[in-house]
C-alpha positions in Angstrom: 13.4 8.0 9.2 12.7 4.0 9.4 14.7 1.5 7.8 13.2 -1.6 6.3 16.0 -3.7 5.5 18.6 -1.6 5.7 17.1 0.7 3.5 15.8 4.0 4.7 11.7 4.8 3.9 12.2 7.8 2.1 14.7 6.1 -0.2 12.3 3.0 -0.6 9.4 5.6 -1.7 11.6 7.4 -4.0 12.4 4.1 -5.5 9.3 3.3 -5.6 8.2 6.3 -7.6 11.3 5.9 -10.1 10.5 1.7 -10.7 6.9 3.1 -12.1 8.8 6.3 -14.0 10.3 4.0 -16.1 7.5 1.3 -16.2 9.4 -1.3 -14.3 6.2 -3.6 -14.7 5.2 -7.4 -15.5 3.2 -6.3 -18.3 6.4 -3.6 -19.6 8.9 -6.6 -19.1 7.0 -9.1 -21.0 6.5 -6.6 -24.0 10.1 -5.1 -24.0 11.9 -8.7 -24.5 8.7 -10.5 -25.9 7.1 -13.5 -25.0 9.4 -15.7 -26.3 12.0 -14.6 -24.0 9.8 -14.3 -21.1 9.2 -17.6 -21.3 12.8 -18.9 -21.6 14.0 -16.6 -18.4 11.3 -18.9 -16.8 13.3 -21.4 -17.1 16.3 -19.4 -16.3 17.7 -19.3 -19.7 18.5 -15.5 -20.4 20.5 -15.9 -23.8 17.0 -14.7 -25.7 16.1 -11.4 -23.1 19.5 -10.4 -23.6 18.9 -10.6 -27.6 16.2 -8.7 -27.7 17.5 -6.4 -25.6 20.4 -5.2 -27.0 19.8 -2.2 -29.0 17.9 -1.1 -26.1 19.7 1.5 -23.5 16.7 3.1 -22.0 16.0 3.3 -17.9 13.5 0.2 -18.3 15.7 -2.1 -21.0 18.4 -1.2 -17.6 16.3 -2.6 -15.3 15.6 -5.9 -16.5 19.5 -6.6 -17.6 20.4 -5.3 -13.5 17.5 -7.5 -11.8 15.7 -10.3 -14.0 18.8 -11.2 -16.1 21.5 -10.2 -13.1 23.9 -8.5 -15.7 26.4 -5.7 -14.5 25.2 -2.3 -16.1 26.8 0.8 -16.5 26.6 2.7 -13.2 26.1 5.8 -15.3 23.5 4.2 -17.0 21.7 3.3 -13.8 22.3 6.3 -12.7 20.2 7.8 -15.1 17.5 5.1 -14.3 17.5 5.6 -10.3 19.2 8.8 -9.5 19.9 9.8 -6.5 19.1 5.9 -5.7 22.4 4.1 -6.9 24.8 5.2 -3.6 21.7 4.3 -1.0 21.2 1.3 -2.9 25.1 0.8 -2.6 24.8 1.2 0.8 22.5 -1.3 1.8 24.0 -4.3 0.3 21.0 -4.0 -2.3 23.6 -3.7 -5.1 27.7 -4.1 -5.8 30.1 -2.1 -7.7 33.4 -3.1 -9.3 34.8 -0.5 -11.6 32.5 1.2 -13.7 29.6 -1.1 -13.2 27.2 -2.4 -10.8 25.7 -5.6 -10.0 22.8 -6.7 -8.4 23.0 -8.4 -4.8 19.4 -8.9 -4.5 16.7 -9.3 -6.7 13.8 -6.8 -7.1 10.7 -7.8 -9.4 7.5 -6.9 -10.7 4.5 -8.8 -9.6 1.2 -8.2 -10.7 -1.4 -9.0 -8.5 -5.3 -8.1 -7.8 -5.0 -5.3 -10.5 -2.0 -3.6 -8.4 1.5 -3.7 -9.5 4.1 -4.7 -6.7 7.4 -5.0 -6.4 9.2 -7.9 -4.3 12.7 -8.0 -2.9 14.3 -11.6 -3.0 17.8 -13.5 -3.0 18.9 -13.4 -6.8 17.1 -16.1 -8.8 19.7 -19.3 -8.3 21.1 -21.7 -11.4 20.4 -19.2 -14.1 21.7 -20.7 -17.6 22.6 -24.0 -16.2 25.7 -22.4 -13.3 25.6 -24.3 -10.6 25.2 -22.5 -7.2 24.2 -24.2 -3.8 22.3 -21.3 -2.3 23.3 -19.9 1.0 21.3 -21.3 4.4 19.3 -18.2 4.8 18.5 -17.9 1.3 15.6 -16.2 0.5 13.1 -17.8 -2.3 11.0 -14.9 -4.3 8.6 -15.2 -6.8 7.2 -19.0 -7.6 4.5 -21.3 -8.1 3.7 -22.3 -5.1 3.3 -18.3 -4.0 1.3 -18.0 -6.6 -0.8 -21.2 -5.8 -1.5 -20.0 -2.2 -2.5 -16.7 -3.2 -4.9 -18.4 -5.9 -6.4 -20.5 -3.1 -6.5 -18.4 -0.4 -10.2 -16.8 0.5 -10.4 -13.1 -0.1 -13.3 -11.9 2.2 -12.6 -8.9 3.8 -10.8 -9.6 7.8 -9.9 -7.7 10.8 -7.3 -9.9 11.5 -4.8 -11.8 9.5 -1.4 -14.2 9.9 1.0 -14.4 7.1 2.4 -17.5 8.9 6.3 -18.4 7.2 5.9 -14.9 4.9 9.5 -15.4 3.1 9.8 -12.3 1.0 6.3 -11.1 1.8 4.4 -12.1 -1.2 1.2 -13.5 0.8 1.2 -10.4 2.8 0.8 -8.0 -0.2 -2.1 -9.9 -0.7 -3.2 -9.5 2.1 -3.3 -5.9 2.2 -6.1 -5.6 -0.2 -8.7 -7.3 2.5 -7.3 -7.5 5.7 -7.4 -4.3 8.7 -4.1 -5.9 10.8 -1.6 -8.3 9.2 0.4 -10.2 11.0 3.8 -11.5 8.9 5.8 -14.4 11.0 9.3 -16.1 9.8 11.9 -17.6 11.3 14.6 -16.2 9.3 15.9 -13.4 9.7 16.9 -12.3 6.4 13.9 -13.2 4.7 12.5 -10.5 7.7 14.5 -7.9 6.5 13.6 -8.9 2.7 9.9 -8.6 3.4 10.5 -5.3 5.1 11.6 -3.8 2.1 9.2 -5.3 0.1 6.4 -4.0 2.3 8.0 -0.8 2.8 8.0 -0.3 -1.0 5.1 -1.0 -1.9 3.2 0.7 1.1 2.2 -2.2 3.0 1.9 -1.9 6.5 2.8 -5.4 9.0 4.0 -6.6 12.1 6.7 -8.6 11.5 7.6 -11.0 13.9 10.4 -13.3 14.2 9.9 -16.8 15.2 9.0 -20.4 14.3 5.1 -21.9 13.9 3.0 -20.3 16.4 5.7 -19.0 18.8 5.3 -15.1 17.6 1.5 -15.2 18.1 1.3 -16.9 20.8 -2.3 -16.9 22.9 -3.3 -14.5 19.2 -6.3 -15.4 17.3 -7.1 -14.2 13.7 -9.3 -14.4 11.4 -7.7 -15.6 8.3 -4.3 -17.8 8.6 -2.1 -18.0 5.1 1.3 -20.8 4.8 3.5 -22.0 2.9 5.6 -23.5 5.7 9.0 -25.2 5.0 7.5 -28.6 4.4 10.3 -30.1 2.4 11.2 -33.8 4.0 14.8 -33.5 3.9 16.7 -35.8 6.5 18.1 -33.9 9.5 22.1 -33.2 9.2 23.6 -32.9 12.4 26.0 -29.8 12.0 24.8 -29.1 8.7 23.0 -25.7 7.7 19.4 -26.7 6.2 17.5 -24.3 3.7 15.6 -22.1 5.6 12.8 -21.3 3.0 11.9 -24.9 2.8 13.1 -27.4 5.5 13.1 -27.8 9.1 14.5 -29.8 11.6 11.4 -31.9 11.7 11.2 -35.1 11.3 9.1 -36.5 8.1 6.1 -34.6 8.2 5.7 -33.6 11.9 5.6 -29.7 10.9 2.9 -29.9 8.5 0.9 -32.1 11.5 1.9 -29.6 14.0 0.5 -26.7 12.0 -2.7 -28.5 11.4 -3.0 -29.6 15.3 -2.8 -26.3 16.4 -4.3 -23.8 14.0 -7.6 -23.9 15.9 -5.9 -22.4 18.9 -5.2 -19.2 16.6 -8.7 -18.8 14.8 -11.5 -16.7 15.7 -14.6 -18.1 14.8 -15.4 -18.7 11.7 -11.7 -18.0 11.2 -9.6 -19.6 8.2 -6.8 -21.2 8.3 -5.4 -22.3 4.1 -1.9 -24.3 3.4 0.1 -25.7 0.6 2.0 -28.3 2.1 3.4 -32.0 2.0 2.5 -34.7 3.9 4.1 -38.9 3.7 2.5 -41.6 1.9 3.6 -44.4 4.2 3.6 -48.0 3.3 1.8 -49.4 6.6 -1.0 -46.8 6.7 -3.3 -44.4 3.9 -2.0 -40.8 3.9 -5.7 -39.7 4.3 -6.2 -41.8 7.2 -3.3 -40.5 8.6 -4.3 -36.5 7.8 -7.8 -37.3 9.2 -5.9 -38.4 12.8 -4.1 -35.0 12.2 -7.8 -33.1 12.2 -10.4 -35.2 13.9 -9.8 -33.5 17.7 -9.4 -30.0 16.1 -12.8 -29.7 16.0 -12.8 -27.6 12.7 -13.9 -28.2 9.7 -11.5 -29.2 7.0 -11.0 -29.6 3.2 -7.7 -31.5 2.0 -7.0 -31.6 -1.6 -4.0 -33.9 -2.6 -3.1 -32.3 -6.2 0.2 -34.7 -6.5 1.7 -37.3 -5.6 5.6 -38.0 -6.2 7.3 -41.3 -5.6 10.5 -40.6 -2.9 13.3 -40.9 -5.5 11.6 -38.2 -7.9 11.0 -35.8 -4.4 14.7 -36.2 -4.0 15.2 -35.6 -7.3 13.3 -32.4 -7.4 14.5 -31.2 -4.4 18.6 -32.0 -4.6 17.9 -30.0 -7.8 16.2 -27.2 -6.2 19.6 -26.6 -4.0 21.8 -26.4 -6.7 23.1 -29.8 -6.5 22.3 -31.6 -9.4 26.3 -31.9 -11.4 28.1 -31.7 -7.9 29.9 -34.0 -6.3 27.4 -33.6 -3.2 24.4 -35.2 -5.4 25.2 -38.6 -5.6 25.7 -39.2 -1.7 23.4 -36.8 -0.7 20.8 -38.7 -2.7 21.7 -41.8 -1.6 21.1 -40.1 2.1 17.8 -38.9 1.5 16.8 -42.7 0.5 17.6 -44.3 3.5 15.9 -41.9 5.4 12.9 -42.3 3.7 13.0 -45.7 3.7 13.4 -45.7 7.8 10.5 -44.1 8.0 8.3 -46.6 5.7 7.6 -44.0 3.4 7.4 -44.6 -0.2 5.6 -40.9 -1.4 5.2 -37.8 -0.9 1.8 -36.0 -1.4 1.4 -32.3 -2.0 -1.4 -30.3 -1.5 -3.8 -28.1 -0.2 -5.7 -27.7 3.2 -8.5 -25.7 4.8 -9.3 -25.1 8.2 -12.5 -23.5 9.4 -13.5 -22.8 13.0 -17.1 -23.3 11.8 -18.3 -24.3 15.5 -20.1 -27.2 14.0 -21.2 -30.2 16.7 -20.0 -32.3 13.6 -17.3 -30.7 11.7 -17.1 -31.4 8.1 -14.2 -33.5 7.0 -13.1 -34.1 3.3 -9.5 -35.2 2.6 -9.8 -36.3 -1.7 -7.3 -37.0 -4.1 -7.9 -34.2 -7.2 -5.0 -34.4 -9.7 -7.1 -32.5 -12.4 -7.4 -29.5 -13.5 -9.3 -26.9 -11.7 -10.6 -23.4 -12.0 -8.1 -20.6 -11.0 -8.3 -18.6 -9.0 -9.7 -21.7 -6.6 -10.7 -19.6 -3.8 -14.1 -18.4 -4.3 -15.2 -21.9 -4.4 -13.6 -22.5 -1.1 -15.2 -19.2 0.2 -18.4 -20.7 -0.7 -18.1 -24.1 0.9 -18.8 -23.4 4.4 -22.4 -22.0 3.2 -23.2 -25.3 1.3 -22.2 -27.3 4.0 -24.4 -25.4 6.4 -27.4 -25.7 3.4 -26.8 -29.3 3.0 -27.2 -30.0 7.1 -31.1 -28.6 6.5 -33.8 -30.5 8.5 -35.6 -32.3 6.4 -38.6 -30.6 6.1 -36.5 -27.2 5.2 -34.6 -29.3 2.5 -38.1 -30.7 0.9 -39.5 -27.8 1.3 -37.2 -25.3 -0.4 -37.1 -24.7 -4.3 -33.9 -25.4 -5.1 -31.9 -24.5 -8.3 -29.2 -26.5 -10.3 -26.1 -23.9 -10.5 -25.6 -22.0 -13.9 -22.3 -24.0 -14.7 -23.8 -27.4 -14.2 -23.9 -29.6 -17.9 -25.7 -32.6 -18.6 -23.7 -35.3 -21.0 -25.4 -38.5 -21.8 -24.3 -41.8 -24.6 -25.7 -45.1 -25.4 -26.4 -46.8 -28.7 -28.4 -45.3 -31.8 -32.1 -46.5 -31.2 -31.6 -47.2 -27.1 -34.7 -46.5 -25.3 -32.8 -44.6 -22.8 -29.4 -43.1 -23.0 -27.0 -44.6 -20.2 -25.1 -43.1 -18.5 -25.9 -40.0 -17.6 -23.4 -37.5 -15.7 -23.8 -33.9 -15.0 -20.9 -32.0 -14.8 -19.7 -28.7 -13.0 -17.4 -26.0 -14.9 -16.6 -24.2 -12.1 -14.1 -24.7 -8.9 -13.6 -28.0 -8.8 -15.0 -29.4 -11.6 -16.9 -32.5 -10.0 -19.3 -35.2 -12.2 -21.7 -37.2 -10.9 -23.5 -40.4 -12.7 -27.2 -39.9 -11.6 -29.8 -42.7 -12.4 -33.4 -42.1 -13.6 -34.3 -40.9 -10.3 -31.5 -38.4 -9.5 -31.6 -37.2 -13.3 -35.2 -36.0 -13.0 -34.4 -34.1 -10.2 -31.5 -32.5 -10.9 -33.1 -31.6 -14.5 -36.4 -30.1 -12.8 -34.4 -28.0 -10.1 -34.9 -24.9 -11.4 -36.0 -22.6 -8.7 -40.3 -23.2 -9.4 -41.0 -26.3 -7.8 -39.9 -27.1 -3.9 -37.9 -30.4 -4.3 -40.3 -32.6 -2.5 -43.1 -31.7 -5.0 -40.9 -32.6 -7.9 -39.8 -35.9 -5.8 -43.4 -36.8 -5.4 -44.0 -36.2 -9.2 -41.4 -38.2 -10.1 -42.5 -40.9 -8.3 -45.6 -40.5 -9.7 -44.2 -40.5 -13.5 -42.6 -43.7 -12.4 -44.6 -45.7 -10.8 -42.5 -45.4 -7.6 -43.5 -45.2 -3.7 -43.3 -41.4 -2.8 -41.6 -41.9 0.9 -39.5 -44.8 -0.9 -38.2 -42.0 -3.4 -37.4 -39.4 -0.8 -35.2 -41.4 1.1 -33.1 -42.9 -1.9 -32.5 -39.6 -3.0 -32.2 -36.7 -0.6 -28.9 -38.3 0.6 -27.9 -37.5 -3.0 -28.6 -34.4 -2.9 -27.5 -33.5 0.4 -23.8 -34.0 -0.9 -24.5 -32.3 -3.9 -25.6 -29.2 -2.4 -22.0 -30.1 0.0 -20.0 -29.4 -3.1 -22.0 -26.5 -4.2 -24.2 -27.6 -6.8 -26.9 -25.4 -6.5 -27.4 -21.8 -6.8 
C-alpha cells in the first residue's frame, strides 16, 4: 500500500473512520470543554480544558488531552479510542510511549471548513502555558490565522488547474479540493511534505506534491488559480544559522514577496488567479505602494493590493522573536538588537502586511489598485474579489453603452446624511456599502440624484439629462462631471 508520511493508506483511512467514531470534531471539542476553555487553549493556556475534562474518560475526552492539550494518556485508554491504530501510529513517529503511556509527537486537529470536517497533521502547537521552546528549523506551523485569512480570501470558482504554492501542512490544499480538477501542492521543506501527505491522505485529498522553492517545481506550468502564504518573515540572514522554514527565507528584505509577484504571470492561464498574504517594507526614502506598483507595472496583470497593517520594525521583531520561542531566553535581547540594525541598513522603518491579487485579465490597460484598508471587512472576502474583474470590465464601457444601460445601485448600498435642524439641504451626504469591502463615498447634489434614481428603470443618461434639467444645469456639462464618478463606482462594485 502507499505511505503518506510514513504512514501506510489503509491505516490513515482506518484512522480516519475511528477520528469521526468518536466525533473527533471542532464543533465536539468546543462543546466537550466549553467555550470558555476553547478560548483559553487559543491562547495556549490548557489549565481550564484539562478542568473540564476530568471526569471525562471516553474515546473523544482522550483525544483532546493526547492532541490539543499534548498530555500523556493511558495507552490502554487510547487503545480503546484507535484500536488497532496505537502500534502503527507508534511506528511512524506520529506518537511516543514511555511506560504505560503515550504521548503525542505530532499534532492532529479538527478543522472545519466549507461544511466538511478535516483533519490536519502539524508539529505540536509550541509555548503552550507559557514553556519556552525554540522550535526546530523544519518546524511545521498547523492551524492559524493567517491559514485561515487566505482561505477566506481566496476566490472559489470552480478550476481545472490549481497551485498550493508554500502548502505547509496542507491546509490551502483541502480547500482546494472542493473546486479544483488538479492540485498542485509545492514546499520547500521536506517535513512539512511529508506532514501534508498525511493530512491529504486522511482526509481523501488527492495532490501532487512537489518539493521545491517559488516556481522551481512548476516550472514552464500554468494554472488557473495560484494560492500563498510564502515565508515572508524579514528576518536578517545568519550565516550558519538554521532559519524557520515555515516563515523565513534567505531573502533579503522583501525580495521573495517581489519575486513571487514578478513572476506569477508566467504560471497563470488566462484569466488565471494568482492571491497572497504576504509582507512587504515601508522604506524611509520611498512609499511602499510606489514601490509594490514597480513590483506589478511590467506584469501586465491586473492587481488588487490591500495593506490591512502596518507594524513599526521593533513591534515586527517583537512579534516575530516571540513567535520562535525566544521571548525569556537569553537569545532575545541580542537577537533583537540584530534584527534592528538590519532593518535599519536597509532604510526600513515598517513593515506592511497584506493581501494581493493577480489576474491575467489580458487587459491593454491592466487595472492596478494598491490601498491601505485597516478596517473591518466582510468575511469571507472572496466573493467580492471574484466579482471585481467583472466590474472592472463594466466600468471600461464606451460611453454610449454606459449612458445607455439602466443601471442599479447594489442591494447593500445605504444612504446617511446630517446637517443642522432647519438646513435647506442636509450636508454631507455619503452612501455606504455593507458588503466586501465596505467603501463610502461623499456625493454632491449631482452624484446623490444619480445614485438615488439608479434603480434599474431609467438608462443613466436619461436620469443625467433630468437632473440637469431639475437643476438648471447644462446636460453635456453634467455628463462629463459625473460619469467619471460613476465609472469608479461601478470599479468597486456598486451596482447590481
Amino acid at each position: 500500500m502507499n505511505a503518506a508520511g510514513g504512514l501506510d493508506a489503509d491505516v490513515l483511512a482506518d484512522l480516519r473512520a475511528m477520528l469521526r467514531a468518536a466525533d473527533y470534531t471542532v464543533d465536539a471539542v468546543v462543546e466537550a470543554m466549553g467555550l470558555q476553555a476553547h478560548d483559553a487553549l487559543a491562547r495556549n493556556s490548557t489549565v481550564p480544558a484539562e478542568r473540564a475534562l476530568r471526569d471525562r474518560h471516553d474515546p473523544l475526552a482522550t483525544l483532546i488531552r493526547l492532541w490539543p492539550l499534548q498530555r500523556p494518556v493511558a495507552r490502554s485508554a487510547l487503545e480503546t479510542a484507535l484500536p488497532g491504530l496505537v502500534e502503527p501510529l507508534l511506528a511512524s513517529g506520529t506518537l511516543t510511549v514511555a511506560g504505560t503511556t503515550v504521548s503525542a509527537a505530532v499534532d492532529l486537529r479538527p478543522y472545519a471548513a466549507d461544511d466538511q470536517t478535516y483533519w490536519v497533521f502539524s508539529d505540536l502547537t509550541p509555548g503552550l502555558d507559557t514553556r519556552t521552546e525554540p522550535m526546530r528549523p523544519d518546524f511545521v506551523l498547523g492551524l492559524s490565522s493567517a491559514s485561515t485569512t487566505l482561505a477566506q480570501l481566496t476566490v472559489r470558482d470552480e478550476v481545472a488547474t490549481a497551485l498550493d504554492l508554500g502548502t505547509g501542512c496542507g491546509v490551502q490544499t483541502l480547500h482546494l479540493s472542493g473546486h479544483a480538477t488538479s492540485i498542485t501542492a509545492t514546499d520547500v521543506n521536506s517535513r512539512a511534505l511529508d506532514l501534508a501527505a498525511r493530512t491529504l491522505t486522511l482526509n481523501g485529498v488527492a495532490a501532487e506534491l512537489l518539493d521545491g522553492s517559488l516556481f522551481e517545481p512548476v516550472r514552464g506550468r500554468r494554472f488557473d488559480l495560484i494560492t500563498s502564504n510564502p515565508p515572508y518573515v524579514m528576518s536578517p540572514p545568519r550565516s550558519g544559522q538554521a532559519r524557520l522554514a515555515y516563515r523565513e527565507t534567505g531573502h533579503v528584505s522583501d525580495r521573495l514577496m517581489e519575486h513571487l509577484v514578478r513572476y506569477a504571470g508566467d504560471h497563470l492561464t488566462a484569466g488565471g488567479t494568482c492571491q497572497v498574504l504576504g509582507n512587504w517594507a515601508h522604506p524611509a526614502d520611498r512609499g511602499w505602494d510606489e514601490r509594490l506598483a514597480d513590483w506589478i507595472v511590467d506584469s501586465g496583470l491586473d492587481a488588487h493590493v490591500v495593506q490591512r497593517e502596518v507594524l513599526d520594525v521593533s513591534t515586527y521583531v517583537e512579534l516575530w522573536l516571540t513567535d520562535a520561542g525566544l521571548a525569556g531566553t537569553p537569545q532575545y535581547r541580542p537577537r533583537y538588537a540584530e534584527w534592528l540594525d538590519y532593518f535599519a541598513g536597509l532604510g526600513i522603518e515598517a513593515v506592511g502586511m497584506g493581501w494581493l491579487m493577480l489576474t491575467r485579465a489580458g487587459r491593454d490597460q491592466p487595472w492596478v489598485r494598491i490601498e491601505d484598508w485597516p478596517y473591518a471587512v466582510e468575511q469571507p472576502i472572496a466573493p467580492a474579489f471574484a466579482a471585481e474583474e467583472s466590474w472592472v470590465t463594466a466600468s471600461r464601457a464606451s460611453e454610449a453603452d454606459l449612458l445607455g444601460r439602466a443601471w442599479t445601485l447594489a442591494a447593500d448600498v445605504v444612504e446617511h446624511s446630517s446637517g443642522q435642524p432647519g438646513a435647506p439641504a442636509p450636508q454631507p451626504i455619503v452612501f455606504r456599502r455593507q458588503r466586501g469591502l465596505p467603501r463610502a463615498v461623499e456625493a454632491d447634489t449631482a452624484l446623490a440624484g444619480v445614485l438615488g434614481a439608479c434603480d434599474g428603470d431609467l438608462a443613466l443618461g436619461a436620469i443625467i439629462d433630468a437632473l440637469a434639467g431639475l437643476l438648471g444645469l447644462d446636460a453635456a456639462a453634467l455628463r462629463a462631471d459625473v460619469t467619471p464618478g460613476v465609472r469608479t463606482l461601478i470599479a468597486d462594485g456598486w451596482f447590481d
